[in-house]
ZALUMFI-14799 format. One line per field, with one value per residue: chain; x, y, z of N, C-alpha, C in turn; residue in one letter. Coordinates in steps of 0.1 Angstrom, whole numbers, plus 5000, padded with zeros to 4 digits. Last residue first. Layout:
% residues N
mol c(A:...)
n.u c(X:...)
n.v c(Y:...)
n.w c(Z:...)
ca.u c(X:...)
ca.v c(Y:...)
ca.w c(Z:...)
c.u c(X:...)
c.v c(Y:...)
c.w c(Z:...)
type c(a:...)
% end
This chain:
% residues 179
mol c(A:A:A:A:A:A:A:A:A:A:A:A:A:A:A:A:A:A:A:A:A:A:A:A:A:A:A:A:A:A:A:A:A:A:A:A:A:A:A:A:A:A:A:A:A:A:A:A:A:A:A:A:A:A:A:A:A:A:A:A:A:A:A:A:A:A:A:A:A:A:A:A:A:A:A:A:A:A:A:A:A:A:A:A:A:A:A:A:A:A:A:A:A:A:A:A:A:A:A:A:A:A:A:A:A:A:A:A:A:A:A:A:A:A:A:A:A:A:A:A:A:A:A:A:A:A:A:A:A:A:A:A:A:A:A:A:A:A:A:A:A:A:A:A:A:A:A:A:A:A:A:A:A:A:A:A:A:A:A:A:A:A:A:A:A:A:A:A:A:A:A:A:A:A:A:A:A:A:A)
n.u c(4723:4725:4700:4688:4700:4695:4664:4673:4683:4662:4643:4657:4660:4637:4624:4641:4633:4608:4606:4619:4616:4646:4669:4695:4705:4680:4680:4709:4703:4680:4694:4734:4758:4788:4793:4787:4761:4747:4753:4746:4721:4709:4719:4705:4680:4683:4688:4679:4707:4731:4750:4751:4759:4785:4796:4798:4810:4839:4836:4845:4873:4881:4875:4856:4870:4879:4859:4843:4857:4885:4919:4939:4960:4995:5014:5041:5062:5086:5094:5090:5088:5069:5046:5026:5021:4992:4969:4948:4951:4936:4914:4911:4910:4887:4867:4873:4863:4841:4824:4826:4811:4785:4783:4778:4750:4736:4736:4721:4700:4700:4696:4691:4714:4740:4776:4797:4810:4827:4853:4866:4857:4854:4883:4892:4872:4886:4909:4899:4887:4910:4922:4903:4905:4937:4929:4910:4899:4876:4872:4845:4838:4849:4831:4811:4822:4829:4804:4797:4813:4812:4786:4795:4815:4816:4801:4814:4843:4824:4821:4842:4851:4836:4837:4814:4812:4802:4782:4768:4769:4752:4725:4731:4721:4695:4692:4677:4655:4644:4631)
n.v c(9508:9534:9546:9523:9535:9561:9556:9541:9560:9579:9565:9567:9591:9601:9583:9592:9617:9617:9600:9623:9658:9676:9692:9671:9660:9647:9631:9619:9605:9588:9570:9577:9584:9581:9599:9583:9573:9594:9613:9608:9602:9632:9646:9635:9641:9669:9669:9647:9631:9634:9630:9600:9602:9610:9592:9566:9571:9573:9551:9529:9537:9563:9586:9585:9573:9598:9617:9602:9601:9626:9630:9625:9656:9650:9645:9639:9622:9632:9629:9653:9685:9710:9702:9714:9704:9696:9696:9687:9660:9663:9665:9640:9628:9632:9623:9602:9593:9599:9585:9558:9559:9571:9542:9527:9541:9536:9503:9501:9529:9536:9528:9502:9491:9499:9493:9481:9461:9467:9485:9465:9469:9495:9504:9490:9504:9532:9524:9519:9547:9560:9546:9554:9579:9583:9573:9594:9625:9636:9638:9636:9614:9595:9587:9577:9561:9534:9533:9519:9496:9484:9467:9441:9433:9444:9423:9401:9409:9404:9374:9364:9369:9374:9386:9394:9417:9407:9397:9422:9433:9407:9417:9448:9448:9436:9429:9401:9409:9443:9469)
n.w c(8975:8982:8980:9002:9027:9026:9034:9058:9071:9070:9087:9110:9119:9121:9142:9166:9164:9170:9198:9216:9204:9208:9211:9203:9227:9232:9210:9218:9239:9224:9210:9220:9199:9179:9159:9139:9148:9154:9140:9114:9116:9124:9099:9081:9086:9085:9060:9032:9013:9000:9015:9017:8992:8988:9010:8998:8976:8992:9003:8986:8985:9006:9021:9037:9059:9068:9067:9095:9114:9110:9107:9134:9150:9143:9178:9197:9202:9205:9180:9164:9179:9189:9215:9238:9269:9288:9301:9284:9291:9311:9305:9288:9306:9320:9298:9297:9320:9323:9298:9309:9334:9315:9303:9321:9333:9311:9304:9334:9344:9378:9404:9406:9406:9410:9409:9425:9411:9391:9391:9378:9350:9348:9347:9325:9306:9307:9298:9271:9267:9265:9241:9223:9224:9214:9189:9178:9192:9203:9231:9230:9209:9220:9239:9227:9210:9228:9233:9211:9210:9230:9235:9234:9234:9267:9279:9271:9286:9311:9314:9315:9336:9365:9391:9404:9389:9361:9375:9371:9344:9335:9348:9334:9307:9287:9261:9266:9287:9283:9300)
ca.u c(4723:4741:4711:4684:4704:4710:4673:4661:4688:4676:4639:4655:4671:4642:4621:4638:4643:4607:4603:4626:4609:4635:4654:4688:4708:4683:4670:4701:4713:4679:4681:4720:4748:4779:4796:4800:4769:4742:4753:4760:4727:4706:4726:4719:4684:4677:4696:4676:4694:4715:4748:4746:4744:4778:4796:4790:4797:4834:4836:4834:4863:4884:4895:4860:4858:4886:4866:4838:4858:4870:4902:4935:4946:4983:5014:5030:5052:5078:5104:5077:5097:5072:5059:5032:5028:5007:4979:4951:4962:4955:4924:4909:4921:4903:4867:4877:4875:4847:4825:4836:4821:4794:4784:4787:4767:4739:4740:4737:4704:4695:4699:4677:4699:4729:4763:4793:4800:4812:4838:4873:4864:4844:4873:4895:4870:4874:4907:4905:4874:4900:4929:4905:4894:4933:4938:4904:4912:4880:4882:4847:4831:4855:4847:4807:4816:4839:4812:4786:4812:4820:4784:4777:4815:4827:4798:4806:4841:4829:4807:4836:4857:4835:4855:4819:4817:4820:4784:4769:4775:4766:4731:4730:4737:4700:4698:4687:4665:4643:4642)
ca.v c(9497:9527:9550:9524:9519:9554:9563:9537:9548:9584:9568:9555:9582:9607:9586:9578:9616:9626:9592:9608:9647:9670:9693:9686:9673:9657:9640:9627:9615:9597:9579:9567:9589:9570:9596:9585:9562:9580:9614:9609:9593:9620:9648:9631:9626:9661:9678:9658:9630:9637:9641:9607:9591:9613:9606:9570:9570:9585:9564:9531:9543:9550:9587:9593:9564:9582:9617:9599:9586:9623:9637:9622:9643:9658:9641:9648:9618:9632:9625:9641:9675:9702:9704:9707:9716:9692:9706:9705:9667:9658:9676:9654:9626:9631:9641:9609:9589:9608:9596:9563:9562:9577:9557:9523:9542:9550:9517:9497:9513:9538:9543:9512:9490:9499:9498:9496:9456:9464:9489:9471:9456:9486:9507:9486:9492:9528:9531:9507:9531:9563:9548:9537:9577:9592:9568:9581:9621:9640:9640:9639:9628:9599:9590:9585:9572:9547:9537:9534:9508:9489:9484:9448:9434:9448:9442:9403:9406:9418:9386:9366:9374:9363:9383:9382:9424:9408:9387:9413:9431:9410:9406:9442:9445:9444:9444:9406:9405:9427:9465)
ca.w c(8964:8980:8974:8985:9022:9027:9017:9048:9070:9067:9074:9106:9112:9112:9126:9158:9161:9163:9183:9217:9209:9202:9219:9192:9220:9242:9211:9206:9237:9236:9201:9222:9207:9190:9172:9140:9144:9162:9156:9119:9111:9130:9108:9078:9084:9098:9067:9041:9025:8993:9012:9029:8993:8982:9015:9011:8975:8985:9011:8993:8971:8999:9013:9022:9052:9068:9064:9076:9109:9113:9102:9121:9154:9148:9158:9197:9202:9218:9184:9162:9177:9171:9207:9228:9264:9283:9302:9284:9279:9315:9314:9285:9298:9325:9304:9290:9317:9329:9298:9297:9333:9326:9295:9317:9341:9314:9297:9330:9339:9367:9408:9411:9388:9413:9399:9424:9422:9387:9398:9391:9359:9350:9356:9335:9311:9309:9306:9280:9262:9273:9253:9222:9229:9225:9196:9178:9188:9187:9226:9238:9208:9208:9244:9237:9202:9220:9245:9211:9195:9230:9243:9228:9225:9258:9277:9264:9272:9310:9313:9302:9326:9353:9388:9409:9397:9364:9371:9385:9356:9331:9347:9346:9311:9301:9264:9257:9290:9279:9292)
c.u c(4725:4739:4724:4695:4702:4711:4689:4667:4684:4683:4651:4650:4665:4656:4630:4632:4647:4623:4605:4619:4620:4626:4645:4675:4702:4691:4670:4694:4709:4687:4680:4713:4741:4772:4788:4803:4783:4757:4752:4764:4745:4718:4723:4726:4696:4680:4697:4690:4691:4702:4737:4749:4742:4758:4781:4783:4789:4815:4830:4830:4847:4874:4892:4866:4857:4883:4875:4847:4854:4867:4892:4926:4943:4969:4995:5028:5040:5069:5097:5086:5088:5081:5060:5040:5032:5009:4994:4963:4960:4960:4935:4917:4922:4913:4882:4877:4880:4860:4836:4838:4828:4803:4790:4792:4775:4752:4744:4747:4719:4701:4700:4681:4689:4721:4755:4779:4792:4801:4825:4857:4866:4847:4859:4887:4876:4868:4896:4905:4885:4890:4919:4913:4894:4914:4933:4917:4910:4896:4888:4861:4835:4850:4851:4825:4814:4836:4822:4797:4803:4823:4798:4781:4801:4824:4803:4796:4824:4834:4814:4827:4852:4843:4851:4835:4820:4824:4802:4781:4778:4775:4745:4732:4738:4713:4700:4692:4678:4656:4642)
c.v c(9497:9511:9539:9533:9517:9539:9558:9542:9543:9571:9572:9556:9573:9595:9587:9578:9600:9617:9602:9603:9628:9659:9687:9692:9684:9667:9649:9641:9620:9608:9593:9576:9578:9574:9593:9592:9566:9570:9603:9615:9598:9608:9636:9634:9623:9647:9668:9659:9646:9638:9646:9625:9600:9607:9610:9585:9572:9583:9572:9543:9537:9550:9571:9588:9569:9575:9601:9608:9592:9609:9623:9630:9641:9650:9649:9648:9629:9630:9621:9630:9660:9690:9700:9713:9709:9699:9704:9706:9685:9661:9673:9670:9639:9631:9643:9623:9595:9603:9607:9576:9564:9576:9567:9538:9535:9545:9528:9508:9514:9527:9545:9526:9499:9499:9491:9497:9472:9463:9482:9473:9454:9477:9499:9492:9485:9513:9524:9510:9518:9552:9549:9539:9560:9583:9576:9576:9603:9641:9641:9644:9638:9619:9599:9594:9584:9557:9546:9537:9521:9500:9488:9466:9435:9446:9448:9418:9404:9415:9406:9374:9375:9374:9376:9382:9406:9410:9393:9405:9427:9415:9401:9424:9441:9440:9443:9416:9404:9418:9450)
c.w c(8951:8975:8974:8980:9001:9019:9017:9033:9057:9063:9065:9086:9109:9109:9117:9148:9157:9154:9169:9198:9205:9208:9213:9200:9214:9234:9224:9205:9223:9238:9211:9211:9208:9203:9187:9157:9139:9154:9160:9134:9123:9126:9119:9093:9083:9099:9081:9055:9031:9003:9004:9028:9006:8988:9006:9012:8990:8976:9005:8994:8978:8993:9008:9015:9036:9053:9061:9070:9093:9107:9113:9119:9137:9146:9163:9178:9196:9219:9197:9172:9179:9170:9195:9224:9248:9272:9300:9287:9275:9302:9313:9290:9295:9319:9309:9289:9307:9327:9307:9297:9324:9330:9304:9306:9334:9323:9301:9322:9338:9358:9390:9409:9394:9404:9409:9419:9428:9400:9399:9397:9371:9360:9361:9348:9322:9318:9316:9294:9271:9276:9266:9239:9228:9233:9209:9192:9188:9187:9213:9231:9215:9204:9232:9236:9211:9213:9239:9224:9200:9221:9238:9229:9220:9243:9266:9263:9266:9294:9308:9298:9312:9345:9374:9399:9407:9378:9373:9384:9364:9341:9344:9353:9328:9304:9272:9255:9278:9287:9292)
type c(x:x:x:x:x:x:x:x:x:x:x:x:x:x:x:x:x:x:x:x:x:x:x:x:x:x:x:x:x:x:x:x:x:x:x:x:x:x:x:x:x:x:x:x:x:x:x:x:x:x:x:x:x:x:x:x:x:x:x:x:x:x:x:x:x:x:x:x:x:x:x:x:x:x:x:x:x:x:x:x:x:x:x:x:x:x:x:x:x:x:x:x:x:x:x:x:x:x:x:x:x:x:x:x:x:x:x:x:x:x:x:x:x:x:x:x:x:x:x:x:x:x:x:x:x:x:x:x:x:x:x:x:x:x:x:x:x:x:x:x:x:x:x:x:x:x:x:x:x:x:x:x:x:x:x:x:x:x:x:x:x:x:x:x:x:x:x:x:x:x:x:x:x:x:x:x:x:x:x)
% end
């Protein structure tokens, strides 16, 4: 890993108390952390909650991480992840109600629903419904809900470059359709 990706350095750095170094995790890793979270609880507010969560944990744990026990990425993904697994449990077991009074409202649609409903959107949708199956689905793993190439191709069993293809080539028609 290059020195322009590795977070490690970063860490260290929060786990001395820099504030900056943790705003700069924060504005490389915070769009795929909340995809991790989001996918988890398919509720955006609910997974923006989970992603602060989260970070305060960082903030707290940085001097924790070991670069020999695996990279940055993955334990900053693990924790999002169990912060939202927790949330997760803790709203199994709350009892809903119809009174909008206690808060309880129902989860929005989906970013590309969102994205739909405006006149971008609706060419988006259309452009990323002409791509093969494999290309669209790649696209909307990696960028609605923020999988590494890796989480990916673990999902679908695929080979790691099988699936770096396929989006990239997906991207590729994306981009010429919406010119």
């Amino acid at each position: 890993m290059d020195a322009v990706t590795d977070l490690s350095p970063l860490l260290s750095a929060v786990a001395r108390g820099d504030r900056h170094a943790l705003r700069a995790i924060y504005e490389r890793q915070s769009v795929r952390l909340f995809g991790v979270a989001n996918a988890i609880l398919r509720d955006r507010d609910a997974a923006a909650d989970a992603l602060q969560d989260a970070f305060l944990k960082i903030a707290r744990r940085a001097d924790q991480f070991d670069p020999a026990r695996g990279s940055a990425e993955s334990w900053l993904a693990a924790i999002v992840r169990y912060a939202a697994l927790d949330m997760a449990r803790a709203r199994g077991r709350e009892i809903p109600t119809d009174d909008p009074g206690l808060g309880d409202t129902p989860v929005e649609a989906d970013a590309l629903d969102r994205i739909a409903a405006q006149s971008e959107g609706v060419r988006l949708r259309e452009c990323l419904s002409s791509l093969e199956e494999r290309n669209r689905r790649g696209i909307v793993l990696a960028f609605v809900h923020g999988l590494s190439h890796a989480q990916i191709a673990a999902q679908l069993e695929l080979p790691l470059g099988t699936v770096k293809a396929w989006i990239r080539r997906g991207l590729l028609r994306l981009r010429e359709c919406l010119a």
